[in-house]
N, C-alpha and C positions, 0 to 999 in steps of 0.2 A: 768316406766318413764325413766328410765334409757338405756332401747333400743331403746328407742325414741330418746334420746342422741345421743347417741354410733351412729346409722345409719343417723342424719342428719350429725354428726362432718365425719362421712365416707364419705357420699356424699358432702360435703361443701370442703372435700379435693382433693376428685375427682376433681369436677368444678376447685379447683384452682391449681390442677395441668396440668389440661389441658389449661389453661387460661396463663398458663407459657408456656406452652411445643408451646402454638400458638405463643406466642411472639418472643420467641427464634427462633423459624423456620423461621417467618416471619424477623428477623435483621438479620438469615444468609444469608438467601435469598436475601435478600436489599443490599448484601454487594457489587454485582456487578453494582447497579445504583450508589453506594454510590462511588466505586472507581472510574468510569468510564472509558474510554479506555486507554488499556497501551500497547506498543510497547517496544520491547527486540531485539535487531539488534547483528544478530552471526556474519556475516562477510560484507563487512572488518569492519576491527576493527580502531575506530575511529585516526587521526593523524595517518595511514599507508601511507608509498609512496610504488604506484603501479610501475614496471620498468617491467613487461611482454607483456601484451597489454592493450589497452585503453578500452576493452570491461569487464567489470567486473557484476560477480553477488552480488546484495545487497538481504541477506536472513536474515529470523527471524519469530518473533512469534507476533502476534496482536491479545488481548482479548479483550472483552466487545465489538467491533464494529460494525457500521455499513457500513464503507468503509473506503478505505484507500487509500493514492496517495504518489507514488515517483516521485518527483521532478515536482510536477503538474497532474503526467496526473496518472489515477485510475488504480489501479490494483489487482489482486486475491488472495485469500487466501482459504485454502483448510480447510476441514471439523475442522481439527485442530487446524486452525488460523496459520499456517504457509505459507507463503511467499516467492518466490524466484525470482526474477525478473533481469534481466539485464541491464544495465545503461551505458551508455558512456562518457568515462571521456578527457575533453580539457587536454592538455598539461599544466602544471603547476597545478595551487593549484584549486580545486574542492568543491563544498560543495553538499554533497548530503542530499537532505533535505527529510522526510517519514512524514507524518500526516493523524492522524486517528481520525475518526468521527464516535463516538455513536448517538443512536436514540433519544437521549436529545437534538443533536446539540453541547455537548461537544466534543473539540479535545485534541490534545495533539502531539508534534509536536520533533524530533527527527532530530539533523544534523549530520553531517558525513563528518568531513574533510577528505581529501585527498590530495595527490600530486604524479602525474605523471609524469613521469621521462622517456620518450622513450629514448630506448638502440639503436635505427637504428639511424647511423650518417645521415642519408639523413632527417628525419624530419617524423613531424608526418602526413603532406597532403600525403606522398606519402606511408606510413603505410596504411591509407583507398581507398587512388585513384589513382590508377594505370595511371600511364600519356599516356599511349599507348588507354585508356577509352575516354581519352577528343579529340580523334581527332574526328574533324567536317568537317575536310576536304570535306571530302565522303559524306556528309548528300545531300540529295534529296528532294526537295518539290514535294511532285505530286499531280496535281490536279485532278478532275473529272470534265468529261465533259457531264457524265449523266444526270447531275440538267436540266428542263428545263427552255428554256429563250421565254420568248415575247418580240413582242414591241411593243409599244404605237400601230402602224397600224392596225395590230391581232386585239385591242380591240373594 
């Protein structure tokens, strides 16, 4: 009677160490729907003033996801969840905004002051547009006289 014992209390402990060992697996596992997506932004670093140029890169790291947008519009992330994107910043104060979206429809939404500071006395239109670009002087219409025409007689 006794190993009759002894091998159910074996097996009874079996079952419920496995019956643990499922549990545990299954809450580590869960821990990424449980957190759901989170975004870590290397640079810039929040409240920096830019004074080099207005083109800057916004990089970092995005988990849990299933996409992600800077300042609106969607952007990549590589096998790593890393991020490197470039962004263009107005003159004066900036806010860059990053938001990511898991496959629940959960986000989670990250901002990024800034303030730029252009160094060229002449300003920032002429940082991006060359004024010698906007003559129109020169522009030409040209039409085609390929198409052809009827008229009402023809028909």
């Amino acid at each position: 009677m006794s190993r009759y014992n002894t091998s159910k209390i074996i097996r009874n402990f079996i079952y419920t160490a496995f019956l643990v060992g499922l549990v545990a697996y299954s809450i580590f596992n869960s821990r990424i729907f449980i957190t759901g997506p989170q975004i870590n932004v290397l640079s810039p670093e929040n409240g920096a003033t830019v004074t080099e140029s207005p083109l800057i890169k916004v990089s970092g790291t995005a988990e849990n996801i299933s996409f992600i947008e800077l300042n609106g519009k969607r952007i990549n992330v590589n096998e790593e969840g890393k991020f490197n994107e470039p962004t263009l910043l107005y003159p004066g104060y900036n806010i860059v905004t990053i938001i990511a979206t898991d496959k629940f429809n959960r986000s989670v939404e990250k901002k990024i002051e800034l303030v730029y500071k252009s160094n060229n006395e002449e300003g920032f239109e002429k940082e991006l547009i060359n004024e010698n670009d906007l003559d129109f002087s020169t522009t030409t219409l040209e039409t085609s006289t390929s198409s052809p025409t009827t008229s009402l007689e023809e028909i």
